[in-house]
C-alpha positions, 0 to 999 in steps of 0.5 A, spaced: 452 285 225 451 278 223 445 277 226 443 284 221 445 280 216 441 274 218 435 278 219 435 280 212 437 274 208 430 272 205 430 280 202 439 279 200 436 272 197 431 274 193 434 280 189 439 274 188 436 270 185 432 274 181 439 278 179 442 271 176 435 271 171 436 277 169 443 277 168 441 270 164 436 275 160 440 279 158 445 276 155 440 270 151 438 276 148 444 280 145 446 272 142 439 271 140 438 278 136 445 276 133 443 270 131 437 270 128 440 277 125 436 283 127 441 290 125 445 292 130 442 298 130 434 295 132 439 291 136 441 297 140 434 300 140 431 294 143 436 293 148 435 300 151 427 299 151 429 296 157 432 302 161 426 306 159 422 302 163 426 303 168 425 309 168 419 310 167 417 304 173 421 309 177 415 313 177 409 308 176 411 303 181 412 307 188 404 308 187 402 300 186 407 298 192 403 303 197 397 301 194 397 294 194 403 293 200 411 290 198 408 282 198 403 283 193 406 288 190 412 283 188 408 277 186 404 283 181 411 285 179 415 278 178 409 274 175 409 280 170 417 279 169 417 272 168 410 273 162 415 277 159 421 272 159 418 266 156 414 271 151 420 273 148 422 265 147 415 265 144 415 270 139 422 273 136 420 279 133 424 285 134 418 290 136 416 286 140 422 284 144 421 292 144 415 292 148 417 286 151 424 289 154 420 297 157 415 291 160 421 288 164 425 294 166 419 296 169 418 290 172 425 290 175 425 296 178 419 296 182 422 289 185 429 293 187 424 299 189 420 293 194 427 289 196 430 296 197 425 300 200 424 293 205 431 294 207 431 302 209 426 300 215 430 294 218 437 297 218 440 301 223 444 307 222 450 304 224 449 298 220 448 302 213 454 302 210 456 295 211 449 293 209 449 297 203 457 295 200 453 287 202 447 289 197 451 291 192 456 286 192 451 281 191 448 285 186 454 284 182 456 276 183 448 274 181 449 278 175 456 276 174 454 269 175 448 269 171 452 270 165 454 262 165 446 258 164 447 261 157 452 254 158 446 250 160 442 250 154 444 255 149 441 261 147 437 262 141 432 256 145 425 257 148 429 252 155 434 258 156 428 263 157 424 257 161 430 257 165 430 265 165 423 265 168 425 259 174 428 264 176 424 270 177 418 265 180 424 262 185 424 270 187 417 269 189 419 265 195 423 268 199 418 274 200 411 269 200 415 267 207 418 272 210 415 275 216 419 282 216 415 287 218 413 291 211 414 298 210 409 303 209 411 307 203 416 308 197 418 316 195 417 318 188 424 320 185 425 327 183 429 329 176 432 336 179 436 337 173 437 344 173 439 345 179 443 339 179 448 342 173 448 349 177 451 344 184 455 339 180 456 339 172 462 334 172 457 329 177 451 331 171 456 329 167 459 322 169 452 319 172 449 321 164 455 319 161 456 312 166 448 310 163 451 311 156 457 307 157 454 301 161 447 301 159 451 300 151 455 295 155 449 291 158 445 291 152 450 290 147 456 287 150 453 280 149 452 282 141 459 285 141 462 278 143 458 273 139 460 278 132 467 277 133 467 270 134 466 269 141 463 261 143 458 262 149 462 259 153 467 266 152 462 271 152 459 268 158 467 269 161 467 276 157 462 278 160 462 275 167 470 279 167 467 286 166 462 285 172 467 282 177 472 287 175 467 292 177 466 289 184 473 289 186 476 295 184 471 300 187 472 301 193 480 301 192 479 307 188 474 310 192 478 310 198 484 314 193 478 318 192 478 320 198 484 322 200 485 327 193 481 331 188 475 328 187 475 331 180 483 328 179 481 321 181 475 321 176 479 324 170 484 318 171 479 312 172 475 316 165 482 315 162 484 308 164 477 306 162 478 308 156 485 305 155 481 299 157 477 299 152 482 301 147 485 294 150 480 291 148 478 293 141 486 291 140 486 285 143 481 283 140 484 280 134 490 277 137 489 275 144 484 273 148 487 273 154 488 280 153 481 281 151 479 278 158 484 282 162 483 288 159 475 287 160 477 286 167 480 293 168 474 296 164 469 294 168 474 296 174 474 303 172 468 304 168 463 301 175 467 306 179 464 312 174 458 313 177 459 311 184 465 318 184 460 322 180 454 321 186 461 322 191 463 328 187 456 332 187 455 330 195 461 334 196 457 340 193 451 339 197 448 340 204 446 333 208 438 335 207 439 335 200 443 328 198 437 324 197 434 327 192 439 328 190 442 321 188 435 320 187 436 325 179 443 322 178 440 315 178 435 317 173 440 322 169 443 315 169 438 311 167 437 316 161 444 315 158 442 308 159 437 308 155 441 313 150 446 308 149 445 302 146 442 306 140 448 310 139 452 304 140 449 300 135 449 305 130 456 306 130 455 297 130 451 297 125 455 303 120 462 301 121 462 293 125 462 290 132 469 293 134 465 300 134 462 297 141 470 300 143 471 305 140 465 308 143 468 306 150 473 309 149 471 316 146 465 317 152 470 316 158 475 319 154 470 326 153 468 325 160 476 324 163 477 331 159 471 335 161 474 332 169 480 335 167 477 342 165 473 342 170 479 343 174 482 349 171 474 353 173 474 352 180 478 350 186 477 343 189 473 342 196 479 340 201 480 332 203 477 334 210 471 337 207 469 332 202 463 326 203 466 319 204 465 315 197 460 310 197 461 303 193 453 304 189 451 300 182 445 301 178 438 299 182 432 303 185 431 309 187 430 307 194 437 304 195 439 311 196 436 311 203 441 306 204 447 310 203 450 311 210 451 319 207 444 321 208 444 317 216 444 325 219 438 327 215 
């Protein structure tokens, strides 16, 4: 197993350190849009840009990787990442940022897509579900860890995109002098939506409702915290909180949803969830341990939505059909995402910052009472019969061959 790892560490480094500026950007962004004042809702509208590349990179970028190969393809995609960065340091306009931010989503998604698709080719079957919980944790602790260089320079200043793009150029390395073999082609995704909430409307639901929830939390989560008072020392523990939380409470509550009905464990993760949020937005003005502790509940039980929505929906297919599959869900999910941070800064916008927890709390809720009705129309799939769960986050479409479910196809 270890010498696995090792075969793969350049393609597990890169997405690292590319994750660590990607986690810096994000945050920078939320501070900076405060602090130069644009509205919560051209905030909210901004900040989804990014999710809208990323779903229209789903589509565009596995034609430039088979044209032009995985190496070339990653330089093309990280020197137009990295121009994005520093031009959002340069110029501080919100339409541009707009622009800017579908350029970045794109950008990132083919660069998943590259390491992704990289790493079907080199893991045996075996190995896939071990492999695949280690790419997703590292997904997590880079992501998590970039939240403190906001510390480095400050946001609001041009160093802290340099910094930003030190990391996307840094990401170059790893690839440039790997001597793995390179794939031959990366899948489109297909969108089978209709057919998907025919199999499975609660895991239609919960990968929508997942993007709609952490795509608000990811594009707003670092606006929330500076609003209500917080230092960038705090937001970046904010932050860090959630996204470490979601690493650890996954599996735990996965193997529970192994064991029960699926659609009993979702409703009570939806509800705690929920809860959490609640935690929060009372919290927030009395205790800012208590904030941190609930943000680290939150993370735990929202993270874990989408992973239980894609096992829920696997437990109605058949083997040959859960890659496209996953594929649609991940895509619903990057539309949620997409949706969330407008409706999100709206609310922000109409009623104040605390309306980023409210907001939590209502889309988990709605989505723990639709698992709860769900369960009064059809019969649970027995335990023996449902798939294994399998931790997953946010990445590219081609992640989904890494997933130990789809082995016998």
């Amino acid at each position: 197993m270890l010498s696995k790892i090792l075969s793969i560490y350049s393609l597990l480094l890169a997405i690292g350190i590319l994750l660590i500026g990607n986690g810096l950007l994000g945050t920078a962004l939320g501070i900076h849009a405060s602090m130069v004042a644009f509205p919560d809702t051209v905030t909210g509208i901004v900040m989804s840009a990014f999710f809208i590349g990323f779903v229209i990179g789903s589509y565009l970028c596995p034609r430039l990787i088979s044209e032009v190969g995985h190496i070339r393809a990653f330089s093309v995609l990280a020197a137009l990442g990295t121009a994005s960065v520093i031009v959002h340091g340069l110029i501080v306009d919100p339409w541009v940022w707009w622009v800017l931010r579908i350029i970045s989503g794109i950008a990132m998604v083919g660069l998943y897509l590259v390491i992704e698709s990289w790493l079907n080719i080199l893991i045996p079957k075996q190995h896939r579900g071990r492999i695949f919980s280690i790419y997703v944790t590292v997904n997590l602790l880079a992501l998590g860890s970039g939240q403190y260089l906001i510390l480095v320079y400050g946001a609001g200043e041009l160093a802290t995109y340099a910094l930003c793009a030190i990391f996307f150029v840094l990401a170059l390395i790893p690839i440039a002098v790997t001597r793995i073999p390179q794939p031959t082609q990366v899948a489109v995704p297909k969108l089978i939506i209709r057919r998907l909430m025919t199999i499975s409307p609660l895991g239609v639901a919960g990968a929508l409702v997942t993007g709609l929830g952490n795509g608000a939390f990811w594009g707003l989560g670092p606006l929330y915290a500076h609003n209500i008072g917080y230092s960038e020392t705090d937001i970046a523990l904010f932050m860090s909180a959630i996204i470490f939380g979601g690493a650890l409470l996954q599996v735990p509550i996965g193997h529970q949803s192994d064991r029960y009905d699926r659609r009993k464990v979702l409703m009570f993760v939806c509800l705690f969830a929920a809860l959490a949020a609640s935690g929060m937005f009372i919290f927030a003005e009395m205790s800012r341990a208590g904030v941190m502790l609930s943000a680290i509940i939150y993370g735990g039980f929202s993270f874990a939505v989408y992973s239980l929505s894609v096992a829920h929906t696997n437990d109605h297919i058949e083997p040959a059909e859960i890659m496209d599959a996953t594929r649609g869900l991940l895509l619903l999910n990057g539309i949620g995402a997409a949706i969330g941070p407008v409706i999100a800064g709206a609310l922000m916008q109409l009623i104040n910052a605390q309306a980023l927890m409210i907001y939590f709390t209502l889309v988990f809720g709605l989505l723990a009472l639709f698992a709860f009705i769900r369960m009064g129309v059809s019969a649970p799939v027995p335990t023996e019969e449902q798939s294994d769960f399998v931790a997953m986050s946010r990445t590219g479409t081609e992640a989904v061959e890494m997933d130990p479910r789809v082995e016998n196809v």
